[in-house]
C-alpha positions as CSV (number, residue, x, y, z in Angstrom):
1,X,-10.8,-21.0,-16.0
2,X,-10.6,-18.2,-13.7
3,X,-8.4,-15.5,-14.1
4,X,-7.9,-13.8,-10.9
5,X,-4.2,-12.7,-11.1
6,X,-2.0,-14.5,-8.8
7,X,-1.0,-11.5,-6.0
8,X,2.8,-12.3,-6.6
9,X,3.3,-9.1,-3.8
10,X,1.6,-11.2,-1.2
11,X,3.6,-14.4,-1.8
12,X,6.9,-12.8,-1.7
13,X,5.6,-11.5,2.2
14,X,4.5,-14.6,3.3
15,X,7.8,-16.5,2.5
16,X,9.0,-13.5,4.8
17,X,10.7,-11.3,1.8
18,X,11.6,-7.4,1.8
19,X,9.3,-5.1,-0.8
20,X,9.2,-2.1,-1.3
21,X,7.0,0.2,-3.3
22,X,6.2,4.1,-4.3
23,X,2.9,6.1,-3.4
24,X,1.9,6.9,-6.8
25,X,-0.3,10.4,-6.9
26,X,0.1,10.6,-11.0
27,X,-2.8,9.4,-12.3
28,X,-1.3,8.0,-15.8
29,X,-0.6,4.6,-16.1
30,X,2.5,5.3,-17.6
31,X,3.8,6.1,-13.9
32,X,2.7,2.5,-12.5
33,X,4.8,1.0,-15.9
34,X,7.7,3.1,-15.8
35,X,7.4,2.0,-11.6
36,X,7.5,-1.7,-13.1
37,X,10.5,-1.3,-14.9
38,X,12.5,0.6,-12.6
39,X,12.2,-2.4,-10.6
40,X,9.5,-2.0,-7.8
41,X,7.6,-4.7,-6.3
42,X,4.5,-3.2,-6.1
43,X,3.1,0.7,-6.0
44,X,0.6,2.2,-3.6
45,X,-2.3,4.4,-5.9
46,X,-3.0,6.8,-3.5
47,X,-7.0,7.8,-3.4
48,X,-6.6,9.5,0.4
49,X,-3.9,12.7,-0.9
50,X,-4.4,13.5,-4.7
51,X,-6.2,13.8,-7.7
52,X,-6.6,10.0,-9.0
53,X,-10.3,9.2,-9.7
54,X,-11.9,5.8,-9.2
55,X,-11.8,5.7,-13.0
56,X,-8.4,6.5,-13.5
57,X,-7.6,4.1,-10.6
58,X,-8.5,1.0,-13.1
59,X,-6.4,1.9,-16.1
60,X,-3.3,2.1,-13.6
61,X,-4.4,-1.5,-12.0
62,X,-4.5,-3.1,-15.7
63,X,-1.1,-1.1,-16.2
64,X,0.5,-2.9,-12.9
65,X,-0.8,-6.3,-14.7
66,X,0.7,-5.5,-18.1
67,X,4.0,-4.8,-16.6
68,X,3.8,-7.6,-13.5
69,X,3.3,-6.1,-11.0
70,X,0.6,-5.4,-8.3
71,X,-1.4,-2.7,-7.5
72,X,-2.3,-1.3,-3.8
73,X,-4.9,1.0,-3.4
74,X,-4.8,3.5,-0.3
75,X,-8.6,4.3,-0.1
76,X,-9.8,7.9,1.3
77,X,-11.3,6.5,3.6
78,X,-12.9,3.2,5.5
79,X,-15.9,3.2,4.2
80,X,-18.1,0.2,2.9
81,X,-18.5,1.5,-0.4
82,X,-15.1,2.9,-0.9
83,X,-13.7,-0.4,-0.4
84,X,-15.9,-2.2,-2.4
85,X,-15.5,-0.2,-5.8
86,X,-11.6,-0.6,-5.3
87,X,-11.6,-4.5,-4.9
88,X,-14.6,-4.3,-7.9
89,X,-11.9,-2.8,-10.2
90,X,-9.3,-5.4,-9.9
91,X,-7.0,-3.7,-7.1
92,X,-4.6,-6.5,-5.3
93,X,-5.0,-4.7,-2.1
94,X,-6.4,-2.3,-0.3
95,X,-4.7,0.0,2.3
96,X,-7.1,1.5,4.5
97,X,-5.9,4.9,6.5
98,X,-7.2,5.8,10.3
99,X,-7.5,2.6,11.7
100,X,-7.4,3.2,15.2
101,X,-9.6,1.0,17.2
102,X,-11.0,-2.5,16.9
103,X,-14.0,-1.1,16.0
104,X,-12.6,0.5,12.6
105,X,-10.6,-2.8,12.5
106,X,-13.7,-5.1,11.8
107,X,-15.0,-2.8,9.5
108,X,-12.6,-3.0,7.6
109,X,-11.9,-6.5,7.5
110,X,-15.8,-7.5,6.9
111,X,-16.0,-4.9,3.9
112,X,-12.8,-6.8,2.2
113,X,-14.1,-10.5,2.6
114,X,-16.5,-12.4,0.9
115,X,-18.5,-15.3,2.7
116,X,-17.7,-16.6,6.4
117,X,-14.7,-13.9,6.3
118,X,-17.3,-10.8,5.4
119,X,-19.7,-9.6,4.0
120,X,-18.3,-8.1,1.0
121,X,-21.0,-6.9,-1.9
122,X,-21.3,-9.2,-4.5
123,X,-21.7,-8.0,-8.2
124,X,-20.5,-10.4,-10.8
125,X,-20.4,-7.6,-13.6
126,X,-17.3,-5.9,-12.9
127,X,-14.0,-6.3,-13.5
128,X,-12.5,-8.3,-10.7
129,X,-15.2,-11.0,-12.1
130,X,-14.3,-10.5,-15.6
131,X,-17.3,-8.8,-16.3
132,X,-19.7,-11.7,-15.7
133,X,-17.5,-14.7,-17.1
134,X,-17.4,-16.1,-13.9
135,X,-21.2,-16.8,-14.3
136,X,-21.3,-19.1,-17.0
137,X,-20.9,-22.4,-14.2
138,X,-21.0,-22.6,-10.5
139,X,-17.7,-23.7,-10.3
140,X,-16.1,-20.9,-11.4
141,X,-18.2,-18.6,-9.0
142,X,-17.0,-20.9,-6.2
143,X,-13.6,-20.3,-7.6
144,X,-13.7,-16.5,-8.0
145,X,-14.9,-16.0,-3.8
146,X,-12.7,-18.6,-2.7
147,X,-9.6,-17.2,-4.5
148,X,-10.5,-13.2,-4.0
149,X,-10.3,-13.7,0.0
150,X,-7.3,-15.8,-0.8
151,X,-5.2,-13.5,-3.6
152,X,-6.5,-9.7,-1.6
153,X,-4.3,-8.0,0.6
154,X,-5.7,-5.9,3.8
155,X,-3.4,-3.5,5.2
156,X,-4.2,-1.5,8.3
157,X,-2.4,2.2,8.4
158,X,-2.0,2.9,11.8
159,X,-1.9,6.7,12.4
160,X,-1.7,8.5,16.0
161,X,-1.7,8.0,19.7
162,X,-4.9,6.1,19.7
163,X,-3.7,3.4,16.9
164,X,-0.7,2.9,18.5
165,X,-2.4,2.1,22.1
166,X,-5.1,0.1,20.5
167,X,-2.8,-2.2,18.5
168,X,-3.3,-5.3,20.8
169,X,-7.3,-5.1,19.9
170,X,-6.9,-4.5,15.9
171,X,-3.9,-7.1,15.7
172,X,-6.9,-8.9,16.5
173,X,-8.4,-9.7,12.9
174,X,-7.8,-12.2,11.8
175,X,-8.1,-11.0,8.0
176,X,-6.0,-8.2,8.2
177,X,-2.1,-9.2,6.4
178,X,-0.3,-6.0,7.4
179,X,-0.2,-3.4,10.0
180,X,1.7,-0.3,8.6
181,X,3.0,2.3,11.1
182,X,4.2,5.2,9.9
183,X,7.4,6.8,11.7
184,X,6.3,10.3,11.7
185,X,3.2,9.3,13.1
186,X,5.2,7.2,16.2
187,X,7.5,10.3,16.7
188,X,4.4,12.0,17.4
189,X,2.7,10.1,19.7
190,X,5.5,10.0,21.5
191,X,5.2,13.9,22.1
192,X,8.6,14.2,19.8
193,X,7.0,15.0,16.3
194,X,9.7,14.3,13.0
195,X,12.0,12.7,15.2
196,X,11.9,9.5,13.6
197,X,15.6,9.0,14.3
198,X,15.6,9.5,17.8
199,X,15.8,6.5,20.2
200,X,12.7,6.7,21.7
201,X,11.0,6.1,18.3
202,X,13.8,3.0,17.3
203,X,12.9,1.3,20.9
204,X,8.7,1.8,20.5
205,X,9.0,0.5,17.0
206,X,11.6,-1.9,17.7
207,X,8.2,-3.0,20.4
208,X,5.7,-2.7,17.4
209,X,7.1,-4.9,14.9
210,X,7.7,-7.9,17.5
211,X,4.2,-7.7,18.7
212,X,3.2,-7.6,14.6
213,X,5.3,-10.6,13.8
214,X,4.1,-12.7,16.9
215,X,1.0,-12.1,16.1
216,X,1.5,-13.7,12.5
217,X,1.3,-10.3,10.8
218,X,3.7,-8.4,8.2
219,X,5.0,-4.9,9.5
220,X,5.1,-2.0,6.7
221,X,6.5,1.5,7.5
222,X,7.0,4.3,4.8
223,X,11.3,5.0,3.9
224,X,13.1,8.1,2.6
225,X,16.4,6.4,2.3
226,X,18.7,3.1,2.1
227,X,19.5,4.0,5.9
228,X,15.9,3.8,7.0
229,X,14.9,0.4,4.9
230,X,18.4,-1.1,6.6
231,X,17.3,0.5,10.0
232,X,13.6,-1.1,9.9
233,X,14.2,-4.1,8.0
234,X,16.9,-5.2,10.4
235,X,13.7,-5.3,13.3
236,X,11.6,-7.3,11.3
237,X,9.9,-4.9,9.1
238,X,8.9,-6.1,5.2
239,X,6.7,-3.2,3.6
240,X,8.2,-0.7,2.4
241,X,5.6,2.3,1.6
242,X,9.0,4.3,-0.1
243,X,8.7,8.1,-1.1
244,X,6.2,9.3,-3.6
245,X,5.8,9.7,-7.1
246,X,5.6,13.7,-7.6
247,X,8.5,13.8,-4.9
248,X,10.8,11.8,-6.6
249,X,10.5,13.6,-9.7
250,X,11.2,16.9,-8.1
251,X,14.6,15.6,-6.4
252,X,15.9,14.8,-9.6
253,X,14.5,17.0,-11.5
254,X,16.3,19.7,-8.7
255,X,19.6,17.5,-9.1
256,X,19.9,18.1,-12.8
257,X,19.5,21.8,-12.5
258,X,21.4,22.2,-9.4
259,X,24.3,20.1,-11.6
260,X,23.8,22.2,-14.4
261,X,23.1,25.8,-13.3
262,X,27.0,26.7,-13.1
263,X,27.4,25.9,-16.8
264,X,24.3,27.3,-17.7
265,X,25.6,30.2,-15.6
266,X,28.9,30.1,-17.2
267,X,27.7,29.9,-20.3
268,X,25.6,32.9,-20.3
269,X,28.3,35.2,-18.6
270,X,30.3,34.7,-21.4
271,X,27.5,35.9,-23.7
272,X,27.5,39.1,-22.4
């Protein structure tokens, strides 16, 4: 029997759930557990910003399994190869930055698929094949293609100007499960960089997302805050890319010592 997990993550989008997920830039798998625990759907490995190797990349996928949960991969770059080695390892997805034409689109797509979908480079002695089980009949290899284009999530970041004025080309692919848009990206090609509050932004996303969802596609944005998951999901949006690893550990690590510093304080007046 094959054992390609069962992408739980893409499931819950297509029966039109809310998720919502952390950039991980740690590269121990204890961070993608202790993720689990806490509650996450999913976490996004990030490869573009940060240290985490290729190798490292697979320990933290088989952690995600462990605990439940599935593993995105945002690769550096879109690049055959890049691409390849991540769905080789066993990632779920794979979220691909700087797609901004239709061009970059196809690539993408075509280097994610096997068979009539792409042309995706087939090795059956990696992980995502269980090392070369899936030989031992041809019905199992069937098996493995059929249910890797089925179970693998694409995700296309939008970033800039030109993504956001080519999006009726790339919404295009058919392969492609989610566009994500970043806010801070919007606010900026709208000439009103970090505004991702203002109005302007809230009407051209509000624009985005229905042209996303009528074309049968799931809208992901990145979230700081209860305020902006409300804001976004409340227009249709269902990925939540939300904060990042290193920075949620500074905030509370700065909210303990901000709490304690006047009894620390305190403590050591009185000393003197």
């Amino acid at each position: 029997m094959i054992k390609i997990k069962k992408n739980i993550l893409k499931e819950k989008l297509y029966n039109n759930k809310l998720v919502i997920g952390p950039f991980l830039k740690i590269s121990d798998p204890a961070v993608v557990e202790i993720s689990a625990l806490a509650g996450f759907d999913f976490v996004i490995i990030d490869r573009e910003h940060g240290p985490i190797s290729i190798e490292n990349t697979q320990d933290m996928i088989r952690a995600a399994e462990v605990r439940g949960i599935n593993a995105i991969v945002r690769v550096p770059r879109n690049e055959k190869t890049e691409i390849l080695k991540t769905l080789d390892i066993g990632a779920h997805g794979i979220e691909v930055p700087q797609i901004n034409n239709a061009k970059q689109a196809r690539k993408l797509c075509s280097s994610a698929k096997y068979g009539d979908l792409g042309d995706r480079g087939v090795c059956c002695y990696v992980r995502s094949a269980d090392y070369s089980e899936i030989k031992q009949d041809k019905q199992k290899k069937k098996q493995y293609f059929t249910q890797a284009n089925e179970q693998t999530l694409v995700i296309a970041h939008l970033e800039g100007i030109e993504g956001i004025e080519n999006l009726d080309d790339i919404i295009k692919e058919e392969t492609i499960d989610i566009i994500f848009i970043g806010p801070y990206d919007l606010s900026q090609s709208l000439g009103i960089p970090g505004q991702v509050h203002n109005q302007e932004v809230i009407t051209k996303m509000e624009e985005i997302v229905e042209k996303i969802r009528d074309n049968n596609k799931i809208a992901g944005t990145f979230v700081e805050s209860k305020d902006d998951i409300s804001r976004w999901g409340k227009i249709g949006v269902q990925y939540f890319a939300y904060s990042v690893d290193v920075g949620i550990f500074y905030n509370k690590c700065k909210e303990i010592t901000s709490d304690f510093r006047s009894v620390l304080d305190m403590l050591n007046r009185n000393k003197t």
